[in-house]
Biopython code that builds the backbone (N, CA, C, O; Angstrom):
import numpy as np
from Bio.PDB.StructureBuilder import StructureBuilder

atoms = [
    (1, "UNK", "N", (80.446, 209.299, 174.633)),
    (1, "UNK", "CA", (80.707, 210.257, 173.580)),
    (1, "UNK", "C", (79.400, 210.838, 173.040)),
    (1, "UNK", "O", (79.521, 211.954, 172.536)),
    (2, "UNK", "N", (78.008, 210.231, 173.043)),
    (2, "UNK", "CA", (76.939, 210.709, 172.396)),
    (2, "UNK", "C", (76.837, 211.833, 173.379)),
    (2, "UNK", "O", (76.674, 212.887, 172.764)),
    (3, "UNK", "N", (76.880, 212.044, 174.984)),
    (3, "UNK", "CA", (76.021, 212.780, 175.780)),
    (3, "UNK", "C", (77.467, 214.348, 175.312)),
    (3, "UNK", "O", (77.378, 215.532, 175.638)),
    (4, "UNK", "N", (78.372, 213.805, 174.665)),
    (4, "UNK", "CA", (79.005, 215.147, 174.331)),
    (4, "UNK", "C", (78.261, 216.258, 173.139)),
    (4, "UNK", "O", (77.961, 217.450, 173.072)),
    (5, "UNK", "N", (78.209, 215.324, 172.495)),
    (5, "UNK", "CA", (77.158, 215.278, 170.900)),
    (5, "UNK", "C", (75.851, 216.157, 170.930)),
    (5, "UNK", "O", (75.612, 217.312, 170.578)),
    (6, "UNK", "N", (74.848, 214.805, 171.679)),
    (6, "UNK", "CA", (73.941, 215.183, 171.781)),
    (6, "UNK", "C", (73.229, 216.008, 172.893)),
    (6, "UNK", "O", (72.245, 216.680, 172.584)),
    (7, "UNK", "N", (73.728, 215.984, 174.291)),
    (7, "UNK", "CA", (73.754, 217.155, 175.049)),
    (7, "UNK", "C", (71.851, 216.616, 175.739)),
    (7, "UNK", "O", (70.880, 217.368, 175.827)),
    (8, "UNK", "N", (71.897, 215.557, 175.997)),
    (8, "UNK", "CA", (70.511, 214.800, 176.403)),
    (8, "UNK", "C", (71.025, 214.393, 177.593)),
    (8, "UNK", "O", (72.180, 214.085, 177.885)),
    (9, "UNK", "N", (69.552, 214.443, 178.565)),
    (9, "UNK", "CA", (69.731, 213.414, 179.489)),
    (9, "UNK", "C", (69.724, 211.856, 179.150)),
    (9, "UNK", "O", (70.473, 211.133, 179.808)),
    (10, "UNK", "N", (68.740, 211.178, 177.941)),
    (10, "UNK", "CA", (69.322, 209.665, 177.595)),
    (10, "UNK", "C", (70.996, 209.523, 177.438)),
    (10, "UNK", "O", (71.803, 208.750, 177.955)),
    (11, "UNK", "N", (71.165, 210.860, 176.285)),
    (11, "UNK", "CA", (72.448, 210.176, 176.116)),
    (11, "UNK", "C", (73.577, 210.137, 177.046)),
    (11, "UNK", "O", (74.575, 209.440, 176.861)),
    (12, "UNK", "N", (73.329, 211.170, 178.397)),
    (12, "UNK", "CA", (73.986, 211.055, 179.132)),
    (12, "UNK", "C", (74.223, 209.514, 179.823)),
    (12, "UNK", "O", (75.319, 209.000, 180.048)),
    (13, "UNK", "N", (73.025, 208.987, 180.067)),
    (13, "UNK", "CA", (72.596, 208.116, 180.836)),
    (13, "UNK", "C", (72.875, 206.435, 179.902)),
    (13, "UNK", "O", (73.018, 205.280, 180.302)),
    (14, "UNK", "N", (72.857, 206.890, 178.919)),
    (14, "UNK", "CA", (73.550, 205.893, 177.699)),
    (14, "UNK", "C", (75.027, 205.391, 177.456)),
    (14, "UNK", "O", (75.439, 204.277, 177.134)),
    (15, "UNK", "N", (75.930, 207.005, 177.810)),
    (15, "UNK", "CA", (77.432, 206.901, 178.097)),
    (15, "UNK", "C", (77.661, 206.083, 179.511)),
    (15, "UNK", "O", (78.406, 205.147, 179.799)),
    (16, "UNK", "N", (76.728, 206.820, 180.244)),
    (16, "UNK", "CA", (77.236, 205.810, 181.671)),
    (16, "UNK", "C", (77.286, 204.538, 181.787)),
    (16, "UNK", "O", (78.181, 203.964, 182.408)),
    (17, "UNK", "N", (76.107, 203.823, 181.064)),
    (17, "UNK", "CA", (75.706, 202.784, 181.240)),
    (17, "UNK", "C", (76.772, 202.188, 179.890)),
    (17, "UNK", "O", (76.861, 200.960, 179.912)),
    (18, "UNK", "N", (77.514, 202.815, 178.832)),
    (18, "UNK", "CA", (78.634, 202.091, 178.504)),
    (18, "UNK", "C", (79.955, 202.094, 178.860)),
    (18, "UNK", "O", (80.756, 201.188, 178.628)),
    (19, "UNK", "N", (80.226, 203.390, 179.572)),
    (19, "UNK", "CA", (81.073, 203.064, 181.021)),
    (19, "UNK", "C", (80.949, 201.834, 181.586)),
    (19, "UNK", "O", (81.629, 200.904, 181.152)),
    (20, "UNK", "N", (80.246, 201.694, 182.416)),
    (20, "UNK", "CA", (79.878, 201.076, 183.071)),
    (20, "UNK", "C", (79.988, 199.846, 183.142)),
    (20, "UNK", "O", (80.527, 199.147, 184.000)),
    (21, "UNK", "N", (79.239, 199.477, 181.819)),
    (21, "UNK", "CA", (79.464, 198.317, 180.940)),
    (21, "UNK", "C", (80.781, 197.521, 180.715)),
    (21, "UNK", "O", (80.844, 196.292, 180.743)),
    (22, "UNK", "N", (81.935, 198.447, 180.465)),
    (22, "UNK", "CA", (83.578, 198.308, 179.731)),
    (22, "UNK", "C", (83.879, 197.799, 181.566)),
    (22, "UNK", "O", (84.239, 196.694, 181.972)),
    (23, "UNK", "N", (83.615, 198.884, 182.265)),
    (23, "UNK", "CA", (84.338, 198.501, 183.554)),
    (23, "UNK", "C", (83.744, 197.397, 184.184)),
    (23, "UNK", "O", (84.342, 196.992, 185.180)),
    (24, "UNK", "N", (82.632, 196.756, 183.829)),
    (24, "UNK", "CA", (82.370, 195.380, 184.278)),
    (24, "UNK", "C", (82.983, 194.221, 183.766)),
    (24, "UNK", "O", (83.399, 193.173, 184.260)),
    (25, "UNK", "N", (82.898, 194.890, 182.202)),
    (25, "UNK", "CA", (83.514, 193.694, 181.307)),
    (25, "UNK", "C", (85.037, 193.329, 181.782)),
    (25, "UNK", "O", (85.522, 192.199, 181.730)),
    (26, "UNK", "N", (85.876, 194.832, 182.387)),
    (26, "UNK", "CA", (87.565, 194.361, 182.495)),
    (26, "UNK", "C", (87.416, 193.759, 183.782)),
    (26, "UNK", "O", (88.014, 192.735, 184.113)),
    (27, "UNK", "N", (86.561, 194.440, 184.563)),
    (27, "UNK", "CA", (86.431, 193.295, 186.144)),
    (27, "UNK", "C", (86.602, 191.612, 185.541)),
    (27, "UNK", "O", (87.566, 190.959, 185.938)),
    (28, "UNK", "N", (85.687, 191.047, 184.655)),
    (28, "UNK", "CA", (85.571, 190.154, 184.463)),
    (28, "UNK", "C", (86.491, 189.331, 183.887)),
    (28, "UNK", "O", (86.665, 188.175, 184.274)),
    (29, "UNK", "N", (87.159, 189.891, 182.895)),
    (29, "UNK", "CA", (88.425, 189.795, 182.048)),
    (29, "UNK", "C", (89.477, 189.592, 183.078)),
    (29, "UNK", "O", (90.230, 188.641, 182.864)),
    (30, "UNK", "N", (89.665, 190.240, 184.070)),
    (30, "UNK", "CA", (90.376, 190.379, 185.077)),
    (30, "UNK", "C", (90.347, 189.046, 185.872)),
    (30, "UNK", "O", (91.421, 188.456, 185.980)),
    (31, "UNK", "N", (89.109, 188.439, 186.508)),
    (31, "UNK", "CA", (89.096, 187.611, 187.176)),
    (31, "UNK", "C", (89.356, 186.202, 186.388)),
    (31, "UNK", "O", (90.102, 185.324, 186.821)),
    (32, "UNK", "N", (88.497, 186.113, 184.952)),
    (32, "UNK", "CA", (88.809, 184.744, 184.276)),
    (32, "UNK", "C", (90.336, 184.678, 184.303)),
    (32, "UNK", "O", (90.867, 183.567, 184.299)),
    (33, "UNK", "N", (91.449, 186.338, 184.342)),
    (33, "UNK", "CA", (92.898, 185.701, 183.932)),
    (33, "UNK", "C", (93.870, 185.369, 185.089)),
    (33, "UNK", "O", (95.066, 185.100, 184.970)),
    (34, "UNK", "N", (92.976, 185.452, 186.495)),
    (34, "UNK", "CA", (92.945, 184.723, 187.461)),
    (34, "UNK", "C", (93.332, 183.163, 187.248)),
    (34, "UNK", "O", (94.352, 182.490, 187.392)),
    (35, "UNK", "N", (92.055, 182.944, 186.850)),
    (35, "UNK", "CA", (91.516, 181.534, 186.410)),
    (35, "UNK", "C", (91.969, 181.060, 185.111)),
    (35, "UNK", "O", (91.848, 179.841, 184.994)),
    (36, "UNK", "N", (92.382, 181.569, 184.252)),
    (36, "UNK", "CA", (93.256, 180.825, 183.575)),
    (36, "UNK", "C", (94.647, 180.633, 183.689)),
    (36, "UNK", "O", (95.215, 179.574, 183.422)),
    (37, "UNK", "N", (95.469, 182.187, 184.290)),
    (37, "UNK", "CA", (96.710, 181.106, 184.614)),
    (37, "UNK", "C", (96.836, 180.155, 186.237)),
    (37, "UNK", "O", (97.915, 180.024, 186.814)),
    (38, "UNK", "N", (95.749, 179.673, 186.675)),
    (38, "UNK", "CA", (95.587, 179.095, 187.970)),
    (38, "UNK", "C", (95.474, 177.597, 186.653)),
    (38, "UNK", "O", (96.403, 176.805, 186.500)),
    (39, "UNK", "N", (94.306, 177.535, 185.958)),
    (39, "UNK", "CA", (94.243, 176.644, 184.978)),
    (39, "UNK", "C", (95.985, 176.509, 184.568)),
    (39, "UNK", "O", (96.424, 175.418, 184.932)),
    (40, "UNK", "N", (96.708, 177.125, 184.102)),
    (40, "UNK", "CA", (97.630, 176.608, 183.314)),
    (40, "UNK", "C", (98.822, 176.203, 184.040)),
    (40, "UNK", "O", (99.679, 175.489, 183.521)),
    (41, "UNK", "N", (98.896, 176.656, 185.264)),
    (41, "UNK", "CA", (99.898, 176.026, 186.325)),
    (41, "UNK", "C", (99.262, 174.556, 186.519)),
    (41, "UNK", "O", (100.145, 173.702, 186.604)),
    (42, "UNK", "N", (97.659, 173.935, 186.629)),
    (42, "UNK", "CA", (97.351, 172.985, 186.740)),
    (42, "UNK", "C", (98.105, 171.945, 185.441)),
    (42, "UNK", "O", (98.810, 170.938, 185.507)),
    (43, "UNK", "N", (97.636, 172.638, 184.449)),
    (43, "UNK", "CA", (97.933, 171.892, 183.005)),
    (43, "UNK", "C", (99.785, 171.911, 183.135)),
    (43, "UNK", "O", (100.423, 171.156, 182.401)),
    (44, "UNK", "N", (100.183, 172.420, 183.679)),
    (44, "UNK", "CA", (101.562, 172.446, 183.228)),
    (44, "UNK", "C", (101.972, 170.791, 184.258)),
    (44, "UNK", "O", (102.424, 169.736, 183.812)),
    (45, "UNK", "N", (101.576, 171.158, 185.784)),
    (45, "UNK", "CA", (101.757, 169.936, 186.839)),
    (45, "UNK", "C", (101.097, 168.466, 186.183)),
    (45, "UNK", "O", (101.631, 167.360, 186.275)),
    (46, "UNK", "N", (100.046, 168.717, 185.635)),
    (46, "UNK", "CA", (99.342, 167.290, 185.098)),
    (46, "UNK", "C", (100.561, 166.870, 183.726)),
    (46, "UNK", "O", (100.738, 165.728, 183.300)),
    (47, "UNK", "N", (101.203, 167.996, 183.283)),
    (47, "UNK", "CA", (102.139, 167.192, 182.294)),
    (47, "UNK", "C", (103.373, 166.407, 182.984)),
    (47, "UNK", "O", (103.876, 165.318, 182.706)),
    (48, "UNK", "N", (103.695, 167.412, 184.046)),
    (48, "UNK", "CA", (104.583, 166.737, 184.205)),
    (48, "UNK", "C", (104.499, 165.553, 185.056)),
    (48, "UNK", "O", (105.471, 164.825, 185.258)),
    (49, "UNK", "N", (103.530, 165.389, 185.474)),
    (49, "UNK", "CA", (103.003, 163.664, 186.307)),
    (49, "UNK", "C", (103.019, 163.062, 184.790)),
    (49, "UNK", "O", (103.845, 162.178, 184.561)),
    (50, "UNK", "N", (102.477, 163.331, 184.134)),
    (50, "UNK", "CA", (101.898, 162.309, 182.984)),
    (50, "UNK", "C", (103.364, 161.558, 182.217)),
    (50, "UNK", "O", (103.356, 160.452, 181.677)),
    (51, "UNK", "N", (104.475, 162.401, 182.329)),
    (51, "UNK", "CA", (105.798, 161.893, 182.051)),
    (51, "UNK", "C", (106.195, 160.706, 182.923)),
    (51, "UNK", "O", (106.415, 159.538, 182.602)),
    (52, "UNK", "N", (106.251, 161.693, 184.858)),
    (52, "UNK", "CA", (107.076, 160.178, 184.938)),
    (52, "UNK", "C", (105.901, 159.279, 185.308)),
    (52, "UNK", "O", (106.322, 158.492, 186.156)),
    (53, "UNK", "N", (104.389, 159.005, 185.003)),
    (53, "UNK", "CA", (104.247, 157.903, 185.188)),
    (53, "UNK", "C", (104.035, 157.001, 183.732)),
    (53, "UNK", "O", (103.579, 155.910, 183.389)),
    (54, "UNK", "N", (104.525, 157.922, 183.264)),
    (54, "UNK", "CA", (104.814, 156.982, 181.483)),
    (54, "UNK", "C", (106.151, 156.010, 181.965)),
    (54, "UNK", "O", (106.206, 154.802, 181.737)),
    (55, "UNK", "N", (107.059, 156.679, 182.574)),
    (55, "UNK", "CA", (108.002, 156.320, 182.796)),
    (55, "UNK", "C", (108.102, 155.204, 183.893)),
    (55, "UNK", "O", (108.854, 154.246, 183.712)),
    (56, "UNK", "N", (107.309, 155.331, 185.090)),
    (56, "UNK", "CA", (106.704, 154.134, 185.793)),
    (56, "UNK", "C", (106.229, 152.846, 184.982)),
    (56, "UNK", "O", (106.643, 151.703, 185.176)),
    (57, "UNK", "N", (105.214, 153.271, 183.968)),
    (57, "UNK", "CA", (104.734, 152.477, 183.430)),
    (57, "UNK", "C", (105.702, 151.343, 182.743)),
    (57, "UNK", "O", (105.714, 150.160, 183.084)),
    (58, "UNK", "N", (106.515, 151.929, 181.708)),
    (58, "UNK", "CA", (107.907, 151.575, 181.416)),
    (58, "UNK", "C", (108.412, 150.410, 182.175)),
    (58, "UNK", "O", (108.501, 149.252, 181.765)),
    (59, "UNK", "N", (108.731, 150.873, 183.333)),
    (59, "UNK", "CA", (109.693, 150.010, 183.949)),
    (59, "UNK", "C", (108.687, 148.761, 184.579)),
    (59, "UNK", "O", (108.983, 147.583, 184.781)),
    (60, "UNK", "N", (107.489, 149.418, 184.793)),
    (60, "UNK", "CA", (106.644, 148.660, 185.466)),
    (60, "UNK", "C", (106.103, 147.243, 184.125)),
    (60, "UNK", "O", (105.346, 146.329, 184.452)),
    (61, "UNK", "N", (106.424, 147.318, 183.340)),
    (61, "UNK", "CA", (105.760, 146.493, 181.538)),
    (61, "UNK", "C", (106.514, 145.322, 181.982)),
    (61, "UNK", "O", (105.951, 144.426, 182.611)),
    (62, "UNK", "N", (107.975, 145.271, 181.637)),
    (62, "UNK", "CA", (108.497, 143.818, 181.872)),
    (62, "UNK", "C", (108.104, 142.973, 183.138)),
    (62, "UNK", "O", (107.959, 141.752, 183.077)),
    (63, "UNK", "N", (107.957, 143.637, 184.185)),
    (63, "UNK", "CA", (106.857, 143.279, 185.206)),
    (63, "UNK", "C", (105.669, 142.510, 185.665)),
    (63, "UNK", "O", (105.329, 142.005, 186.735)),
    (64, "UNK", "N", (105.206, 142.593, 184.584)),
    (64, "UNK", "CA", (103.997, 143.153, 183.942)),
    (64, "UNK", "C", (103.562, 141.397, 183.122)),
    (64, "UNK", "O", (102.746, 140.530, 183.435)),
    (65, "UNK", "N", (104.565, 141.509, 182.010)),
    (65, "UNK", "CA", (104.369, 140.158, 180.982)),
    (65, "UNK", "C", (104.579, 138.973, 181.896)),
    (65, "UNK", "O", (105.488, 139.083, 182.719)),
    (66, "UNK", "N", (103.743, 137.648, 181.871)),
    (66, "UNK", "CA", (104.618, 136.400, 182.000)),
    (66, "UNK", "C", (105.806, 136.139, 181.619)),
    (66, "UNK", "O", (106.401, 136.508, 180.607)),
    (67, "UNK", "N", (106.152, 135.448, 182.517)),
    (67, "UNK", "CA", (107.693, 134.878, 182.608)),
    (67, "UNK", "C", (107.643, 133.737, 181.355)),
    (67, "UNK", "O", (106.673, 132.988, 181.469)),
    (68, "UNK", "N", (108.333, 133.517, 180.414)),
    (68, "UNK", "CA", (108.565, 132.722, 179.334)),
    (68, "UNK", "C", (108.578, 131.480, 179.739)),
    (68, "UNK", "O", (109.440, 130.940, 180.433)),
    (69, "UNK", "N", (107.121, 130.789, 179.077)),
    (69, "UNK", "CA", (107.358, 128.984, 179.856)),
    (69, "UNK", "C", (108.596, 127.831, 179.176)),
    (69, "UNK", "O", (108.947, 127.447, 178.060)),
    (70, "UNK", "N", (108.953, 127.597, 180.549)),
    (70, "UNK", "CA", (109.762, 126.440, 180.792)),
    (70, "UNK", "C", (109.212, 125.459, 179.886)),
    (70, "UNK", "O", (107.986, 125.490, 179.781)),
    (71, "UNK", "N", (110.052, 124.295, 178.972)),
    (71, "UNK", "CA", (109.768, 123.053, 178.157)),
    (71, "UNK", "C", (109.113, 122.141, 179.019)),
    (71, "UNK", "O", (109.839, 122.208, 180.011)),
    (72, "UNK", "N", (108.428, 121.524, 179.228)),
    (72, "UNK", "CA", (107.845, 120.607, 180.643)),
    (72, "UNK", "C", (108.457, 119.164, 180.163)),
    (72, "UNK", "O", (107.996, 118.612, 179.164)),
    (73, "UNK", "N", (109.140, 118.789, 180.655)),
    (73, "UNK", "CA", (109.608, 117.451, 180.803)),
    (73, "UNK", "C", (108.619, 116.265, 180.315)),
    (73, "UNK", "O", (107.507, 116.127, 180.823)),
    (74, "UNK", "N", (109.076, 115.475, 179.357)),
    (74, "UNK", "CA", (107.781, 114.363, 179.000)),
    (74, "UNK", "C", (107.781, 113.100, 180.053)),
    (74, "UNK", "O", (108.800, 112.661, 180.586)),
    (75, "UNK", "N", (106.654, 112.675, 180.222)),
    (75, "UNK", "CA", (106.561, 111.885, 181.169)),
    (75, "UNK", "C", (106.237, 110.311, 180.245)),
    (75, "UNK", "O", (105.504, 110.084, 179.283)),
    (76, "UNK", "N", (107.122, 109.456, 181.023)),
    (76, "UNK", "CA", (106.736, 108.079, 180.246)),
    (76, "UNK", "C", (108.179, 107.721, 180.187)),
    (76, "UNK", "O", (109.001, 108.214, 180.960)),
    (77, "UNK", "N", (108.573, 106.590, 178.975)),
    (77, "UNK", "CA", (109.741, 106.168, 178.681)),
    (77, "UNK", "C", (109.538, 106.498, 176.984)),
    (77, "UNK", "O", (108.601, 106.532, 176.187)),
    (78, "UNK", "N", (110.911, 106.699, 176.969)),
    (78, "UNK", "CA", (111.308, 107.130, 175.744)),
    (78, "UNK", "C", (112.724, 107.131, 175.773)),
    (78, "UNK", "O", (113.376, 107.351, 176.794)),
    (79, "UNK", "N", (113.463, 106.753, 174.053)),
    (79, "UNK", "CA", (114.010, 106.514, 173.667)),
    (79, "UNK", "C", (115.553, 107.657, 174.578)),
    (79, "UNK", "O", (115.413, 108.879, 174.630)),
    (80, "UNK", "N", (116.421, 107.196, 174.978)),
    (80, "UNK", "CA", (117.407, 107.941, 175.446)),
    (80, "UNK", "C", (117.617, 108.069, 176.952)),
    (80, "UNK", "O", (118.526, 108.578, 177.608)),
    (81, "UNK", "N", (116.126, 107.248, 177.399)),
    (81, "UNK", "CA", (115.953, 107.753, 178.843)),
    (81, "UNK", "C", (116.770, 106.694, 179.562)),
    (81, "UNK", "O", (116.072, 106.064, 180.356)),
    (82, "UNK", "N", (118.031, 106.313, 179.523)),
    (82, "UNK", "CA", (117.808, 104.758, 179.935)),
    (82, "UNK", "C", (119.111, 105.221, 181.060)),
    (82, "UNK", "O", (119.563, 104.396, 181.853)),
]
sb = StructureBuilder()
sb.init_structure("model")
sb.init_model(0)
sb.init_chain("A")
sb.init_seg("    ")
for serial, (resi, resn, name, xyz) in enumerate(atoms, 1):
    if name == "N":
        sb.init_residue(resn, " ", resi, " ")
    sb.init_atom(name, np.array(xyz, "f"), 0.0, 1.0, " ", f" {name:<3s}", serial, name[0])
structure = sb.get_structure()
């Protein structure tokens, strides 16, 4: 808009170079939104692993704990044993 204005070779050369500028910037804009919804299909798959291995986990817990100990039998003589 200046090289309309001002009617210069800078400002000509000033508009271009903010042309220029915008159309690099949307190139770029362009490619990160590449890369972010490539990112958010990732984030979406990592949720849904993160469920069922909550859910693994789950089933996998009682598994998991010791088995509740048995009374161990007293050894010797005692009253009842007869």
């Amino acid at each position: 808009m200046a090289a309309m204005v001002l009617r210069s070779d800078y400002a000509t050369k000033m508009s271009v170079y903010v042309v220029r500028a915008f159309v690099k910037m949307r190139d770029e804009l362009t490619a990160n939104l590449g890369v972010l919804r490539r990112l958010s299909e990732i984030d979406k798959k990592l949720i849904e692993h993160d469920v069922v291995l909550r859910e693994v986990l789950e089933r996998l817990q009682p598994l998991l704990n010791p088995p509740p100990e048995k009374p161990k039998p007293k050894i010797g003589f005692h009253r009842g044993n007869r």
